[in-house]
C-alpha positions in Angstrom: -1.2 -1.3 -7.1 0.5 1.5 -8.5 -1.1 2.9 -11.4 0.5 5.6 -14.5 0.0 8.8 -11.8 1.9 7.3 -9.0 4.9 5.5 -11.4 5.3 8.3 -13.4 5.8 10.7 -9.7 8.4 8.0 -9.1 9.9 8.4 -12.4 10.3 12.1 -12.4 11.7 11.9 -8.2 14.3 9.4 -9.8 15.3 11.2 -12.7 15.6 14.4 -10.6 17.7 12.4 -8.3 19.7 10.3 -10.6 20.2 11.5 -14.2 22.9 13.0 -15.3 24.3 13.2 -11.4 25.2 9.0 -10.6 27.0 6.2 -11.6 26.0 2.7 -9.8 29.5 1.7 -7.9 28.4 -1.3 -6.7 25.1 -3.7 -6.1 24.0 -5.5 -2.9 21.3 -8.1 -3.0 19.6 -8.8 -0.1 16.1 -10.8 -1.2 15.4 -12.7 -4.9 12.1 -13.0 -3.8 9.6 -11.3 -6.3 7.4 -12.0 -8.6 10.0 -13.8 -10.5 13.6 -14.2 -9.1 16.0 -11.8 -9.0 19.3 -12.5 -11.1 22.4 -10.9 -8.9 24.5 -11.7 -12.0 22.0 -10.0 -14.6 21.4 -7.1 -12.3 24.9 -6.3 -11.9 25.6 -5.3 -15.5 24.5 -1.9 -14.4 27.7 -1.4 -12.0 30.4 1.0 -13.5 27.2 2.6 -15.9 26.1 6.1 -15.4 22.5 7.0 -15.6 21.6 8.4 -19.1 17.7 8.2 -18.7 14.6 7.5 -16.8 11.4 6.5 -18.7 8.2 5.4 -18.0 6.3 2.4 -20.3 3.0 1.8 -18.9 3.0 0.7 -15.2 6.9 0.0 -15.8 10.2 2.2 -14.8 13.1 2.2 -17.1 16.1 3.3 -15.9 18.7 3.8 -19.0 22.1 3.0 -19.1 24.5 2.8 -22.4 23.7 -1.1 -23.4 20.6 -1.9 -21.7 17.6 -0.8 -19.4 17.1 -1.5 -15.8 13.2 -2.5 -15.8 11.2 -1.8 -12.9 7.6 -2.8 -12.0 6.0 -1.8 -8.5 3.9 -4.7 -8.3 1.9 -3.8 -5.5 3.6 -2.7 -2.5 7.3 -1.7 -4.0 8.7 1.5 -3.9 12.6 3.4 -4.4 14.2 5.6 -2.4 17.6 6.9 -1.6 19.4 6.9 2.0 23.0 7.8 3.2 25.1 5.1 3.0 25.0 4.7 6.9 21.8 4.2 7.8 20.0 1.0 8.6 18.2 -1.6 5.9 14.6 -1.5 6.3 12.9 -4.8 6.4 11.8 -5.7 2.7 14.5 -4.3 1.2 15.6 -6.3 -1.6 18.5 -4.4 -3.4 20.6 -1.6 -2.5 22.1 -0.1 -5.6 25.3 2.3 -4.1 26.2 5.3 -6.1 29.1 7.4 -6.6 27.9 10.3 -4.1 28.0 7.8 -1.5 24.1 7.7 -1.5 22.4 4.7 -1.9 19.5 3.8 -4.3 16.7 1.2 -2.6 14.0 -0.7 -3.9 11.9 -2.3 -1.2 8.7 -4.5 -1.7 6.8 -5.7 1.5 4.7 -8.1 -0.6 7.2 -9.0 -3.3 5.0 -8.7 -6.6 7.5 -6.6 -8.3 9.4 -6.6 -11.0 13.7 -5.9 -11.8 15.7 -7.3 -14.3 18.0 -6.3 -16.6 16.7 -6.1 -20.6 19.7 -5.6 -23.3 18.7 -2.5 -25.4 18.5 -4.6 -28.6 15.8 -6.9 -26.7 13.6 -4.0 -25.3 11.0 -4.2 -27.9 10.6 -8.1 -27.9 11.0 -7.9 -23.4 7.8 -9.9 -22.7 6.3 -7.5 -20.2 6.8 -4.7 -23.0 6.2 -6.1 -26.1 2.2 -6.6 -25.7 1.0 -3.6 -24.2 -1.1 -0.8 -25.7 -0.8 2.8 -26.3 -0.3 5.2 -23.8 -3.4 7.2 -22.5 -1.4 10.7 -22.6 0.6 10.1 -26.0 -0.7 10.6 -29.5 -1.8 6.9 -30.4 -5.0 7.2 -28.0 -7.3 9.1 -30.0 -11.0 8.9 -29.7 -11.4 7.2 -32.7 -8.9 4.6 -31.6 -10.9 4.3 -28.4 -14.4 4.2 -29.6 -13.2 1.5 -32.4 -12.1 -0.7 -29.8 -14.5 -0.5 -27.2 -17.4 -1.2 -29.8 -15.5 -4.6 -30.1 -16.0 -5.5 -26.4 -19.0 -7.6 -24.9 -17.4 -6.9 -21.3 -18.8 -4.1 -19.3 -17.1 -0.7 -19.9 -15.2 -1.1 -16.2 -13.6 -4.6 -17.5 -12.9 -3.0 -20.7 -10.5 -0.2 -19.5 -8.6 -2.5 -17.4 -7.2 -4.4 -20.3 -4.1 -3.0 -20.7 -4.1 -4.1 -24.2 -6.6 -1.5 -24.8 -4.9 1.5 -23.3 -2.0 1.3 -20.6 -1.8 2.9 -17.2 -5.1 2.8 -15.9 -6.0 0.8 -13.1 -8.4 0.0 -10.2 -9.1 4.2 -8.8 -8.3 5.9 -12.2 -10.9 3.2 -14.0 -13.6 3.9 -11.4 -12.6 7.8 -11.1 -12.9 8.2 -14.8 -16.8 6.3 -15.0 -18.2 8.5 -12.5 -17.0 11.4 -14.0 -17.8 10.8 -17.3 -21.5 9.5 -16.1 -21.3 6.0 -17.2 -22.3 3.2 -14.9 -19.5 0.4 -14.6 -21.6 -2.5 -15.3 -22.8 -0.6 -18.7 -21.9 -3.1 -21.6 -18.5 -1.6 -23.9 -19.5 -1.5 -27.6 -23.1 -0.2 -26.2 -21.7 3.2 -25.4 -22.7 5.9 -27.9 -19.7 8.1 -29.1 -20.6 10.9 -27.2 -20.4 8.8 -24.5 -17.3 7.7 -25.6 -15.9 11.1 -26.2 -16.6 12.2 -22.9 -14.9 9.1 -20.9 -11.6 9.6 -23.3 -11.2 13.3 -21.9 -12.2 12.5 -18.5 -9.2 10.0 -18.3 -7.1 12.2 -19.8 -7.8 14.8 -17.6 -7.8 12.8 -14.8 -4.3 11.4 -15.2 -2.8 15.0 -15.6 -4.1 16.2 -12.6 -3.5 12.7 -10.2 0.7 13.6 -11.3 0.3 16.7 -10.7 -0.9 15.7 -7.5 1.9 13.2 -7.4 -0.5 10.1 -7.4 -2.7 8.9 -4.7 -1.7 6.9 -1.3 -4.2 4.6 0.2 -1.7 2.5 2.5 1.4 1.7 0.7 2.3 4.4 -2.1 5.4 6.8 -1.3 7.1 8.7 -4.0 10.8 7.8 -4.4 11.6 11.1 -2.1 9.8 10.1 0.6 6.4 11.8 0.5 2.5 10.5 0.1 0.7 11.1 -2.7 -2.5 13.7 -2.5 -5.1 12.6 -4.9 -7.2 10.7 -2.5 -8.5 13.7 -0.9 -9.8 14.3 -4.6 -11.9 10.6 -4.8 -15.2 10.6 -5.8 -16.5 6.7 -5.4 -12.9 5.1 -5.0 -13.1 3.4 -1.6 -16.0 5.1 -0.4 -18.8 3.0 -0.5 -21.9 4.0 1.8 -20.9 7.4 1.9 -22.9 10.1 0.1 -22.2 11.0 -3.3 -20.3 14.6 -3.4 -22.6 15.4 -6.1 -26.2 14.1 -5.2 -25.4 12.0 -1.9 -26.6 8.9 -2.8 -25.1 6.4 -1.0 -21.7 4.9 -3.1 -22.0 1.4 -4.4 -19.7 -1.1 -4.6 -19.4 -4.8 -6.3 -16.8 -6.8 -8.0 -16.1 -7.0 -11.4 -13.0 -9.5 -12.7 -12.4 -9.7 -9.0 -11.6 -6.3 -8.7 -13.6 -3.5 -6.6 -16.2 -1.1 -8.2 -17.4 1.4 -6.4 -20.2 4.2 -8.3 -23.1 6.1 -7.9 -26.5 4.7 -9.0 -28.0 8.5 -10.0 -24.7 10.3 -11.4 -23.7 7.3 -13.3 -26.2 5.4 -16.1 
């Protein structure tokens, strides 16, 4: 699944693309098929609207118009892109948004756990996929002291913790796993045991680790393309993601790997206590 580095590369392709430069002329729905139906009627209150904005909210695009917010979630496969109105429909293509260059704007979603509906601007903050989530890992609310106070609270192990995105937004399955090893903590290693120091040292890994997956523009394992077309090239960068059994870049032990909430951890036994 997507996580904050490859959404927000999307978000900036699209904005370079879009704001300020298109107006949606018409939309074309091909599929309704997502994680929850797509509304042609709701969807089409974007038609005749330029495009004021592009923001990103967690794992969520959303694409501003005067009255209301196009909301976008990648699920795990989905992905935008633009194409001259002449060329084929890809399989999986769901909606083709057509814009007043004659360009069209694509989202496509092979495995249809995305998200797109239309939100009215006075319902953005109440939007149930919105309204719950916590603060973002690069903005000012996600202090140390914020994050110490709240993992002291958890029984989980540190590695459950961070994927509550309750706690802090944006981080998922590589970023979760990228940030423990670096930071030297093991991923089984119980939340509210975790000295501050410990703590201090995890907050600025994931901080640091963030900035430099965008600038990277995210990591591609299979699915991932930014909206212009190109991979991702943080997963030359990994250090345990996905590489269990190989050696540890920094000591070569062997890579671990279990599951944890039915997700994948992968870390190394020396680096990480």
């Amino acid at each position: 699944m997507p996580e904050l580095p490859e959404v927000e590369s999307v978000r900036t392709d699209l904005e370079r693309i879009l704001v300020g430069k298109e107006t949606i002329s018409a939309v074309k729905l091909l599929s309704p098929r997502l994680r929850t139906s797509l509304n042609a009627k709701s969807i089409s209150n974007v038609v005749g609207k330029p495009i004021y904005g592009i923001r990103r909210r967690a794992k969520y695009i959303l694409i501003d118009f005067e009255d209301g917010v196009l909301l976008s979630h990648l699920g795990m496969t989905g992905s935008w892109r633009t194409k001259l109105g002449n060329e084929d429909e890809m399989k999986h293509d769901h909606v083709i948004f057509s814009l007043s260059s004659g360009r069209q704007l694509v989202y496509r979603d092979p495995r249809r756990f995305g998200i797109l509906e239309w939100v009215k601007s006075s319902d953005l903050k109440k939007n149930r996929w919105l309204k719950n989530l916590g603060p973002e890992p690069l903005g000012n609310e996600f202090s140390v002291g914020y994050f110490f106070s709240e993992i002291k609270k958890k029984k989980a192990p540190i590695k459950t913790t961070l994927m509550n995105q309750k706690l802090v937004v944006g981080l998922g399955n590589i970023y979760v796993n990228e940030s423990l090893f670096l930071a030297g903590i093991s991923p089984r290693k119980i939340s509210r045991r975790i000295s501050f120091s410990h703590c201090e040292k995890l907050y600025l890994e994931i901080i640091k680790i963030l900035k430099l997956a965008i600038k990277r523009g995210g990591t591609t394992i299979s699915d991932y393309r930014r909206a212009d077309g190109n991979s991702g090239s943080f997963q030359n960068e990994l250090f345990v993601y996905n590489r269990v059994g190989l050696p540890c870049k920094r000591c070569e032990t062997p890579i671990k790997s279990t599951k944890q909430a039915g997700r994948s951890t992968f870390w190394c036994s020396l680096c990480q206590k």
